[in-house]
Structure formats: C-alpha cells, structure tokens
BALOBA-1460 file (C-alpha; in Angstrom, 3 decimals):
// residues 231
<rec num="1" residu="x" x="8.618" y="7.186" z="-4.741"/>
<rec num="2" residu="x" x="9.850" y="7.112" z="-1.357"/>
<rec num="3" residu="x" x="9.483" y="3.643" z="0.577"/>
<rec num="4" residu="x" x="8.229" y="3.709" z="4.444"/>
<rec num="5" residu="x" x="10.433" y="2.378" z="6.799"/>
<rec num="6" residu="x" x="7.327" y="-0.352" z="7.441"/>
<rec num="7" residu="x" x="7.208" y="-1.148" z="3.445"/>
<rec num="8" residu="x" x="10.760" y="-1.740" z="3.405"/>
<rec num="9" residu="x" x="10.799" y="-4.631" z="6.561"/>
<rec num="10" residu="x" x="7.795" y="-6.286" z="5.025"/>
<rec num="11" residu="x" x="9.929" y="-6.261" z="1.649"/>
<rec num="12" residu="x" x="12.880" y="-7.540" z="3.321"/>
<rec num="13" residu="x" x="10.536" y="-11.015" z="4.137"/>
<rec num="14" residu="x" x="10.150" y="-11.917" z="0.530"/>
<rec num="15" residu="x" x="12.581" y="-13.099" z="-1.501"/>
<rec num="16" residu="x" x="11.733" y="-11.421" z="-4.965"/>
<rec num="17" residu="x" x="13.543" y="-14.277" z="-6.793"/>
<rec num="18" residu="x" x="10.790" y="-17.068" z="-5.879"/>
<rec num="19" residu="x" x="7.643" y="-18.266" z="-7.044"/>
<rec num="20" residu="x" x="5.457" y="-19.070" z="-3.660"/>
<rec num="21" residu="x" x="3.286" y="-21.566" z="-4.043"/>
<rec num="22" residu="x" x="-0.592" y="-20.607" z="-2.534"/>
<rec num="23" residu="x" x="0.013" y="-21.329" z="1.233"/>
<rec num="24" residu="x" x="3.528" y="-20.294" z="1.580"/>
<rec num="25" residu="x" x="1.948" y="-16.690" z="-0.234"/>
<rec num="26" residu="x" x="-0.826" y="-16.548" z="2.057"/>
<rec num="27" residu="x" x="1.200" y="-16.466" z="4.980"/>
<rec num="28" residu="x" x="3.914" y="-14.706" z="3.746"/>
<rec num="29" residu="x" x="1.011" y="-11.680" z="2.743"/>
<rec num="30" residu="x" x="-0.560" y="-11.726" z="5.697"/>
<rec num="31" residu="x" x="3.052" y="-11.070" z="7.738"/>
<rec num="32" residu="x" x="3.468" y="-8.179" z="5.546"/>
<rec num="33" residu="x" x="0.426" y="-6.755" z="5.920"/>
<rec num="34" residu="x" x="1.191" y="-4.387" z="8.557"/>
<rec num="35" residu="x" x="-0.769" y="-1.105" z="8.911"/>
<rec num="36" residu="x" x="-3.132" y="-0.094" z="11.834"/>
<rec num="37" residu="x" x="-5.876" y="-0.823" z="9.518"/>
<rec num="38" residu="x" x="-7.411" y="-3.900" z="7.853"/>
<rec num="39" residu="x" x="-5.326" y="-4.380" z="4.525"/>
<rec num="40" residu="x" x="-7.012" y="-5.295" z="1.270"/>
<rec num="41" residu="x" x="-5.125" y="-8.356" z="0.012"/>
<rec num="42" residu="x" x="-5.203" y="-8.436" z="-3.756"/>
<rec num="43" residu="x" x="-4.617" y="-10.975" z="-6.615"/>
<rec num="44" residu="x" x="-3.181" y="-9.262" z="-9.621"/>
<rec num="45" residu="x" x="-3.239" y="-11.225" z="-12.902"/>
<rec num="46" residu="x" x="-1.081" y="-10.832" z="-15.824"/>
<rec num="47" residu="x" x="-2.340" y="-12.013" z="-18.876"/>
<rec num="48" residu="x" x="-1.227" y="-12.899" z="-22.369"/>
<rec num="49" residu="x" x="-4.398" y="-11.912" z="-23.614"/>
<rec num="50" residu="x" x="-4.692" y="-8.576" z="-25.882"/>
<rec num="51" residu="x" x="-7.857" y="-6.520" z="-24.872"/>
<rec num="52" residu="x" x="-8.090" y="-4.695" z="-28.305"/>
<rec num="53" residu="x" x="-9.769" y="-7.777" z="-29.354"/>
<rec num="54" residu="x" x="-12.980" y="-8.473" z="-28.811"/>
<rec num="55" residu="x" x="-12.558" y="-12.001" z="-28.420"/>
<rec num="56" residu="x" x="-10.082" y="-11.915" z="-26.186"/>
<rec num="57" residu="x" x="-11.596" y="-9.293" z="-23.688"/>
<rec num="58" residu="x" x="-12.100" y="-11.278" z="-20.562"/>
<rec num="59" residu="x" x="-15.021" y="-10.282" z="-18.184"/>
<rec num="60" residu="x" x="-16.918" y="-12.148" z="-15.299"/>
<rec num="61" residu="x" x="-18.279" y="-12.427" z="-11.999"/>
<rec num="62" residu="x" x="-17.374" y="-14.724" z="-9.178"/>
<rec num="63" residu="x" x="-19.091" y="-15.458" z="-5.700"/>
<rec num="64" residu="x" x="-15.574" y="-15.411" z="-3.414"/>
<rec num="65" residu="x" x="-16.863" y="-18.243" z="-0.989"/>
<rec num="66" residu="x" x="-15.449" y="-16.193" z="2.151"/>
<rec num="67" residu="x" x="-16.647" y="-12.320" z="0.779"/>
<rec num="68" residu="x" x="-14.208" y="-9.644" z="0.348"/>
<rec num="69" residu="x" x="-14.299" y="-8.598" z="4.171"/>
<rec num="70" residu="x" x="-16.455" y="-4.977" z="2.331"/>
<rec num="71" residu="x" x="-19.457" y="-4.314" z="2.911"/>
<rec num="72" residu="x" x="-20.643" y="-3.306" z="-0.275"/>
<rec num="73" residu="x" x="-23.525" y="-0.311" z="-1.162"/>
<rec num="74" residu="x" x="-25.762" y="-2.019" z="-4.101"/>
<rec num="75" residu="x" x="-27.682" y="0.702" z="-6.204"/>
<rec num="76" residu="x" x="-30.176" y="-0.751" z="-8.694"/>
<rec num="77" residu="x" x="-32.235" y="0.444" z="-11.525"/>
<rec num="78" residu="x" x="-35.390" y="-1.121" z="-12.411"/>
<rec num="79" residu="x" x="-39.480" y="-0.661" z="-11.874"/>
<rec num="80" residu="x" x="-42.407" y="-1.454" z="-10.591"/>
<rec num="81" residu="x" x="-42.575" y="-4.878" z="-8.578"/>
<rec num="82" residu="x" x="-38.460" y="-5.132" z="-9.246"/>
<rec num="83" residu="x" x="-38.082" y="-2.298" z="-6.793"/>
<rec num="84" residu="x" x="-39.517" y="-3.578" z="-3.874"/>
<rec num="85" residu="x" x="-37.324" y="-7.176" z="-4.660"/>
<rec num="86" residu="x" x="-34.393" y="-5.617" z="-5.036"/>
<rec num="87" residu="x" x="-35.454" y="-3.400" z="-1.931"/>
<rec num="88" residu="x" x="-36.240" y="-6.903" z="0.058"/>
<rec num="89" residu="x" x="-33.287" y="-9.025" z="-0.689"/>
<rec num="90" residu="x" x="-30.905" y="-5.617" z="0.527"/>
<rec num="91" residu="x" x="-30.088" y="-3.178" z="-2.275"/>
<rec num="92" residu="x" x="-28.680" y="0.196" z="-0.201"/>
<rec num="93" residu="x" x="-30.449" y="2.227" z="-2.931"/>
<rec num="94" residu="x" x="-33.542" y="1.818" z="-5.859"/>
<rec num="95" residu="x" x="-34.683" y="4.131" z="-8.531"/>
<rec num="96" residu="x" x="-35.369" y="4.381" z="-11.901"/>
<rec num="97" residu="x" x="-34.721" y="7.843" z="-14.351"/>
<rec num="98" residu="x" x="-35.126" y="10.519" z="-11.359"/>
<rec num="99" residu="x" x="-31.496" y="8.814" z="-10.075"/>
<rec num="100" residu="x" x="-29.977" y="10.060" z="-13.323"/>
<rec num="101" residu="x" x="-29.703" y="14.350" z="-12.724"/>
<rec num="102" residu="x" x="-28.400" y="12.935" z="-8.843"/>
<rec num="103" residu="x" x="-25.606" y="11.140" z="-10.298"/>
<rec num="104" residu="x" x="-25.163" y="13.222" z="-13.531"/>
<rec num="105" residu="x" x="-25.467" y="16.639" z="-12.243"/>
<rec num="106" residu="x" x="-24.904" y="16.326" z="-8.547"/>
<rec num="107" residu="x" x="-21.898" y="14.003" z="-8.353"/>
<rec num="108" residu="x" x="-23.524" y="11.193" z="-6.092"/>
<rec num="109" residu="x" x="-21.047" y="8.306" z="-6.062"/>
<rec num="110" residu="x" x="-22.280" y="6.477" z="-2.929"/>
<rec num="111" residu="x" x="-22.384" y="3.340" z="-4.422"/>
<rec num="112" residu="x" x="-19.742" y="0.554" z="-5.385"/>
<rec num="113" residu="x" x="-22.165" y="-1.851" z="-7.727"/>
<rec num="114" residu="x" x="-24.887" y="-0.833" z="-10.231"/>
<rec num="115" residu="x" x="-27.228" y="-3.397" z="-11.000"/>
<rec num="116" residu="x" x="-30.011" y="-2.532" z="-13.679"/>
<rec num="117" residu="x" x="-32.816" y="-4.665" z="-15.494"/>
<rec num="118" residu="x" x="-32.848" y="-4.569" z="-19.245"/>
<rec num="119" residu="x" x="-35.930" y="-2.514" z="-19.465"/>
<rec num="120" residu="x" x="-34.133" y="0.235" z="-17.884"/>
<rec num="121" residu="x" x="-30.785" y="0.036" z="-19.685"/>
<rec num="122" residu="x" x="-31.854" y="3.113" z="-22.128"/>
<rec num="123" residu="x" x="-31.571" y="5.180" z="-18.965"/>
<rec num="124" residu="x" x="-28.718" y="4.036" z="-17.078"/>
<rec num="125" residu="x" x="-27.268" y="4.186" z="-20.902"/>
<rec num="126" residu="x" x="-27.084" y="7.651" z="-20.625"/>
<rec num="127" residu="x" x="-24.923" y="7.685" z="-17.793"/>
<rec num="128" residu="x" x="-22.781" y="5.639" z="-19.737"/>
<rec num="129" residu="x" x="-19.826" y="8.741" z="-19.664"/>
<rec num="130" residu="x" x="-19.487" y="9.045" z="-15.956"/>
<rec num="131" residu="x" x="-19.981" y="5.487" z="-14.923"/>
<rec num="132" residu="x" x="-18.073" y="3.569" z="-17.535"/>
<rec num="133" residu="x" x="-14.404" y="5.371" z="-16.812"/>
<rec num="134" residu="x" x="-15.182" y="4.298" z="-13.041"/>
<rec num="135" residu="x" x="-16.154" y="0.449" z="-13.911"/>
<rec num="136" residu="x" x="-19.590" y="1.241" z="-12.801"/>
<rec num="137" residu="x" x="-21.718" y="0.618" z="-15.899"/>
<rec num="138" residu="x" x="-23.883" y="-2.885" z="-15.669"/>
<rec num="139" residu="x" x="-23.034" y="-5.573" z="-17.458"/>
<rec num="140" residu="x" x="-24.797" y="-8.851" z="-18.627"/>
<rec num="141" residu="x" x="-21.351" y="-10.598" z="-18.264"/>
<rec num="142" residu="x" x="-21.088" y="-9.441" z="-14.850"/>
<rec num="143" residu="x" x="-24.924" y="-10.838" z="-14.060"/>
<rec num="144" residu="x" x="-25.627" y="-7.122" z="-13.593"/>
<rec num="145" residu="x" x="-27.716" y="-6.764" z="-16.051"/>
<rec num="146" residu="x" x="-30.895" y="-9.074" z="-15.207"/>
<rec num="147" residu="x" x="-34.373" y="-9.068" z="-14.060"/>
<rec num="148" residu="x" x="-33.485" y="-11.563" z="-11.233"/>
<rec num="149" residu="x" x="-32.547" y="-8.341" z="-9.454"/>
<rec num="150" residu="x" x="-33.131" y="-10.215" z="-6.098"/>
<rec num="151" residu="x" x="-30.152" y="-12.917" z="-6.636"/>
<rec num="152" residu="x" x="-27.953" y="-10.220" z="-8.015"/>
<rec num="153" residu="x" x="-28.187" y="-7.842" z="-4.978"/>
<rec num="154" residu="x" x="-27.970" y="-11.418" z="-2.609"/>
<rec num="155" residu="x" x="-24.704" y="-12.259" z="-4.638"/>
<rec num="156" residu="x" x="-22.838" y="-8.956" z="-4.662"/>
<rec num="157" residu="x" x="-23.872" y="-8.594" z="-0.690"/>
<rec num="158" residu="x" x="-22.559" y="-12.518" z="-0.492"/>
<rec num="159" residu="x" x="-18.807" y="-11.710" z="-2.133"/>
<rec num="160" residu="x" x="-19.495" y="-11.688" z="-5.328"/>
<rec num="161" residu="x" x="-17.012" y="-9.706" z="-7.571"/>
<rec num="162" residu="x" x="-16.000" y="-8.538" z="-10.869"/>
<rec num="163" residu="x" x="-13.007" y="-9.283" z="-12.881"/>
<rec num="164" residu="x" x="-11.780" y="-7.673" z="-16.107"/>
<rec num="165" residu="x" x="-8.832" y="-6.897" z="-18.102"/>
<rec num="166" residu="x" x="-7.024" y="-3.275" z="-17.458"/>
<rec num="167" residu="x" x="-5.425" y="-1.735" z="-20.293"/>
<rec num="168" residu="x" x="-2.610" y="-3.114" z="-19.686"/>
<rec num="169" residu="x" x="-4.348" y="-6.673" z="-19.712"/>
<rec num="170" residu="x" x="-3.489" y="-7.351" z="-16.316"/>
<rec num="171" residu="x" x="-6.848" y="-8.164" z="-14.142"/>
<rec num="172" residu="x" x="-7.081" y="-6.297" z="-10.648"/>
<rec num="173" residu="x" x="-9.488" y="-7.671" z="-7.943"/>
<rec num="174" residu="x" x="-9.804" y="-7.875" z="-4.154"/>
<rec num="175" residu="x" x="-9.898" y="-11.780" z="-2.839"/>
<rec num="176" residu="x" x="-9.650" y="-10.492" z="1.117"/>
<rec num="177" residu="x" x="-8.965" y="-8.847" z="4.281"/>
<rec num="178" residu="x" x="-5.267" y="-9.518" z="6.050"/>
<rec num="179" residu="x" x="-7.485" y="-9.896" z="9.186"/>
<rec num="180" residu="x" x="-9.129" y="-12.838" z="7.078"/>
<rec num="181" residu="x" x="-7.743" y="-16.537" z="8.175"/>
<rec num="182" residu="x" x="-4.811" y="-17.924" z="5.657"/>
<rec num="183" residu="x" x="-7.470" y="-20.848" z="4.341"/>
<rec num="184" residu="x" x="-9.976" y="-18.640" z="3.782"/>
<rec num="185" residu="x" x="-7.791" y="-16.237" z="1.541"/>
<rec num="186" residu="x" x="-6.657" y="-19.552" z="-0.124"/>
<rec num="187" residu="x" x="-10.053" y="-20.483" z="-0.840"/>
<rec num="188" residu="x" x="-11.359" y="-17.066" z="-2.012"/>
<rec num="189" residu="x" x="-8.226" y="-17.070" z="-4.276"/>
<rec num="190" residu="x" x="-8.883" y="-20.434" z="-5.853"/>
<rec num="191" residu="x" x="-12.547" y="-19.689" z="-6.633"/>
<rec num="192" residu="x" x="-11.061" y="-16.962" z="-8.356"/>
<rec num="193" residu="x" x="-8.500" y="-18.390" z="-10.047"/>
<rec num="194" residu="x" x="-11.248" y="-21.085" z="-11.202"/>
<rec num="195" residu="x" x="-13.079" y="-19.372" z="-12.671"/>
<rec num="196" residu="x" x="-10.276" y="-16.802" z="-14.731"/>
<rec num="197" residu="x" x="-8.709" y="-19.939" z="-16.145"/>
<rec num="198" residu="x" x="-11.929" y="-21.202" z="-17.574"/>
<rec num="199" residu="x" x="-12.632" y="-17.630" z="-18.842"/>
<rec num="200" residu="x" x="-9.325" y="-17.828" z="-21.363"/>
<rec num="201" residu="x" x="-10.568" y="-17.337" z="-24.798"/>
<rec num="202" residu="x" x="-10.067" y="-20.423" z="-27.567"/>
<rec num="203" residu="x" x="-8.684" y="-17.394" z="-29.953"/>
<rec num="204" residu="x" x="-5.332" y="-16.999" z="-27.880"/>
<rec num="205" residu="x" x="-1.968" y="-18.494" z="-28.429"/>
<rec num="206" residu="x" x="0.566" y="-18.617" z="-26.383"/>
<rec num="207" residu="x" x="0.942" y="-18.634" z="-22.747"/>
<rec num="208" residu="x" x="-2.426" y="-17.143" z="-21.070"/>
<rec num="209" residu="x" x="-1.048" y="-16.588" z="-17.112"/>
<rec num="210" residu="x" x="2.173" y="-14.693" z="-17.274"/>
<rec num="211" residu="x" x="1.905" y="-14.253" z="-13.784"/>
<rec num="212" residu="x" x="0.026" y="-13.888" z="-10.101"/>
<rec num="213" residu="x" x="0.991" y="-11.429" z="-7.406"/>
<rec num="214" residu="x" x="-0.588" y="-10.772" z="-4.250"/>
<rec num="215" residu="x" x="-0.152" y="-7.615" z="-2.306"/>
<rec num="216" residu="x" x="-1.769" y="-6.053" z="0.453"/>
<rec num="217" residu="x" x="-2.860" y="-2.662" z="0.607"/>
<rec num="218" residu="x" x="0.617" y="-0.899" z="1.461"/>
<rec num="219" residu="x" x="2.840" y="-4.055" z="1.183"/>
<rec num="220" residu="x" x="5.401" y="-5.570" z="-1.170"/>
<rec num="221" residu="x" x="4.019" y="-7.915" z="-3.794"/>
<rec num="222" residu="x" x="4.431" y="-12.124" z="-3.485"/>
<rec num="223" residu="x" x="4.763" y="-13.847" z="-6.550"/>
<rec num="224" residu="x" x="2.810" y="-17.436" z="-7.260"/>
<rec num="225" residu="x" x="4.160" y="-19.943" z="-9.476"/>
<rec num="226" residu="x" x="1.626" y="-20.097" z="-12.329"/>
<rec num="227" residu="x" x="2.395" y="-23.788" z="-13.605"/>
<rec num="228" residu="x" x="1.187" y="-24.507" z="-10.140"/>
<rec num="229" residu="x" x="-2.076" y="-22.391" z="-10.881"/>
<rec num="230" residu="x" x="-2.670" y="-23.862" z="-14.157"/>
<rec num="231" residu="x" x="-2.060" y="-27.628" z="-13.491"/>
C-alpha cells in the first residue's frame, strides 16, 4: 500500500530503531498526528499470551482518567425500574426483546456499547451471531453485564473502555485524542497499562509484554520500551 506524502514526513520523525520511553512517545505521537481531523491515538499491545487458552484469554475494563475524547452511544437491555436508571444516569438507548428484530432484521448498529442485566441475557443471547463478530456482546468481565446498570452507563460515558486479546493476541484500544494534552495521554496510557499488567494470567511463562506501540489514526507507529512499562 501506497504511503501519503503526509505519512511519510511524520515517519521520517521517528527513528524505528528506538524504544521511546512514555513522554518522549507522547510527544513524538502527537507531532505525527497530522490530519485535518482529530486523530485517535492508540496503544497496541503485543502479548506473549496464547488466546486458545482459556486461562490465558485476557479481558477487562478500565475507566481512562481523561476519556477517550468519543462520545460514546450506550444501548442497554434490561426491565422494569432498570430502564428508567439506566435512562437517568444517560444511556442513548433502552429496551428489552422488541430491540432484537431492529438489530437482527433491520441492521441498526447505532450504538458502540451494549450493556445488559442478567435477567435479560437469554435475549440479547440470541443476538449473540451479529454482535459477537463486532465485539458488541456484554460481558461480566467487561462490568457489562450487571444490574448496577446506572454505574455502568456513568462509567462507559466517563472513559471507560474495553480491552481484549485479537487473534493474533495483540490487544487494540483507544487511550486518546492528538488534540488531547501530552500528560493527559500519559495518564490515560498508564491507567491502562495498570491495569493490563495486573490482568497477566499466573498460567503463562515467558515474557508477557513483547511490545507497546502507539499510533495515531493515519500516522507511523512509536515504539515504548517495555522493561520501562513493566518495572
């Protein structure tokens, strides 16, 4: 694939032989973060880890203290007096089995979270084919599966975010905005980072970070020295 002229000077101010520390990274990122519009900045996290293991599958939720910069739309499944909380503390949309031919049949994607309580998991269960392959189904891991549907809707709408292991057992997840100050993407990126290293499961051996890169949205990637990270 063909490199933009704008990729390629971003590229040119990192040297791909060294292992930034957190600071030097952030302000490195933020240079080459260049496009007329707000650029995701990224942490991507190579593991050691192998995901066909149970054990060894690694899945959370973290409140980033500084948000992700997105306003995210909350949908949530439960009934009775749970609607109206999860109405009152700010969920974008509430419903119970009628939301399953909308999303099934009709396609309606116009949400980035799913919270449900456990009551209503035998519905949102069967939407379990077209909301898994997008990373949409709830999760008790994720604190997305819970009858405080209140704090979960006030946490997602507060910055809190998901992480989990791709295929390749690499975890993906926003930690910013370029537009975001460089202490605030440090400090997002350490919560995270906080909370992945105490998520490494007992079962693995060998090294568990094989490495950190940040990217924004259309730039080159910056590489952190994990023995840094780790301590």
């Amino acid at each position: 694939m063909k490199k933009g002229k704008k990729y390629l000077e971003a590229a040119k101010l990192v040297d791909k032989a060294t292992l930034y520390d957190v600071d030097q990274a952030m302000e490195l990122i933020k240079k080459t973060a260049t496009a007329k519009f707000d650029e995701t900045i990224e942490a991507h996290i190579r593991t050691g880890c192998d995901g066909r293991h149970a054990e060894q599958q690694i899945r959370g939720a973290v409140v980033l203290p500084h948000g992700t910069g997105k306003t995210v739309r909350v949908l949530v499944f439960a009934k009775g007096d749970k609607l109206t909380e999860a109405e009152n503390a700010g969920a974008d949309f509430v419903g119970g089995e009628e939301l399953i031919p909308k999303i099934q049949n009709d396609g309606w994607f116009d949400f980035d979270v799913v919270v449900a309580t456990p009551d209503m998991m035998g519905v949102v269960g069967r939407l379990g084919r077209v909301l898994g392959p997008k990373g949409l189904m709830p999760n008790p891991k994720a604190g997305t599966v819970t009858m405080d549907v209140a704090k979960a809707v006030e946490e997602i709408k507060a910055g809190k975010i998901e992480y989990r292991l791709d295929k390749s057992n690499i975890i993906h997840v926003p930690i910013g905005k370029a537009s975001f100050e460089e202490a605030k993407l440090a400090d997002n990126f350490h919560a995270l980072m906080d909370a992945i290293i105490k998520a490494k499961p007992s079962s693995l051996k060998g090294q568990y970070l094989k490495s950190v890169t940040l990217t924004a949205t259309m730039g080159p990637g910056v590489k952190l020295n994990v023995n840094k990270l780790v301590g």
